[in-house]
C-alpha positions as CSV (number, residue, x, y, z in Angstrom):
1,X,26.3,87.1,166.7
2,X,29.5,85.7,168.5
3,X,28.3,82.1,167.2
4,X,28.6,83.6,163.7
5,X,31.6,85.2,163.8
6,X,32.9,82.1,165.7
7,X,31.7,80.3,162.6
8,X,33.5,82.9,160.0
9,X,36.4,82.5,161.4
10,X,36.6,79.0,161.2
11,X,35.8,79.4,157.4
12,X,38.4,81.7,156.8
13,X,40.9,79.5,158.9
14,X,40.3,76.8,156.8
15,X,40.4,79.0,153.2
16,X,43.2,80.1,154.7
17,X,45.6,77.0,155.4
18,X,43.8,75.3,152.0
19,X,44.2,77.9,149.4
20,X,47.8,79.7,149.9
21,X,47.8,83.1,148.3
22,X,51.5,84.5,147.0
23,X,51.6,88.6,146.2
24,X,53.5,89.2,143.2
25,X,54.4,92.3,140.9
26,X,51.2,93.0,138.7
27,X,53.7,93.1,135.2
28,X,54.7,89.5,135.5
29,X,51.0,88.3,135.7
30,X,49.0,87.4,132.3
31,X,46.7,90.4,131.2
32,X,43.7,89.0,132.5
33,X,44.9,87.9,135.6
34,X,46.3,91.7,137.0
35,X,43.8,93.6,139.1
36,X,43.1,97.2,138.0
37,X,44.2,100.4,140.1
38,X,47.7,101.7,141.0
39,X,49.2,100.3,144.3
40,X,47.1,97.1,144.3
41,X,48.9,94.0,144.4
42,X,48.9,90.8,142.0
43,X,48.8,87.4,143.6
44,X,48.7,83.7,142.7
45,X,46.4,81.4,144.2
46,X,48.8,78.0,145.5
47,X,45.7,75.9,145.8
48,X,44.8,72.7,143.8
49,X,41.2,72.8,145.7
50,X,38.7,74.5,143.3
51,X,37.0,76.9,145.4
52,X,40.6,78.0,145.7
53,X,40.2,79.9,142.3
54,X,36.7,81.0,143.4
55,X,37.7,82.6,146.0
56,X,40.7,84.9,144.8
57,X,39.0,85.2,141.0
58,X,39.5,88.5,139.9
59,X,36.5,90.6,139.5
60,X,36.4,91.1,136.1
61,X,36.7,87.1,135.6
62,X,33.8,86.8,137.6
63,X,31.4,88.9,136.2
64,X,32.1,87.3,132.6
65,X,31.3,83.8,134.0
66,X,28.0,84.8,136.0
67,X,26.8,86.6,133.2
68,X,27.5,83.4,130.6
69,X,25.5,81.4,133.1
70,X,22.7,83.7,133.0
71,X,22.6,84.1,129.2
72,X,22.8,80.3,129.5
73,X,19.8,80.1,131.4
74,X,17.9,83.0,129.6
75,X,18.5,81.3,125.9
76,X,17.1,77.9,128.1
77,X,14.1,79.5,129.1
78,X,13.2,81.5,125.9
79,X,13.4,78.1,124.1
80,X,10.8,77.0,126.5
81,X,8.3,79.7,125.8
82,X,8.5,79.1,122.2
83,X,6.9,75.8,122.5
């Protein structure tokens, strides 16, 4: 278990140092971009490394994008049953 943790924190180090992260006033965000719930924060993601964005992707954001990928793959495989 210490190995993993060990490991985790290395991970987090790294996403860390790579992908700054700036907390800013929810109103001066775009609509999609501010988080839902009174007293959470907004932030900006200072990273030009793509897994930057996947890592501080609001919720919401991410849900829509799995679930295109799935209907993506579910229209795929329905076109291969009708042949």
């Amino acid at each position: 278990m210490k190995a993993e943790l060990a490991k985790l924190d290395a991970v987090n180090e790294k996403a860390e140092a790579m992908c700054q992260v700036e907390f800013v006033e929810k109103r001066v965000l775009k609509k999609e971009d501010k988080p839902y719930g009174n007293g959470v924060l907004g932030y900006r993601v200072h990273g030009t490394d793509p897994e930057c964005q996947w890592m501080a992707i609001q919720e919401p954001k991410y849900v829509d994008i799995m679930r295109k990928i799935q209907e993506d793959r579910a229209i795929k495989v329905m076109e291969q049953r009708k042949l």
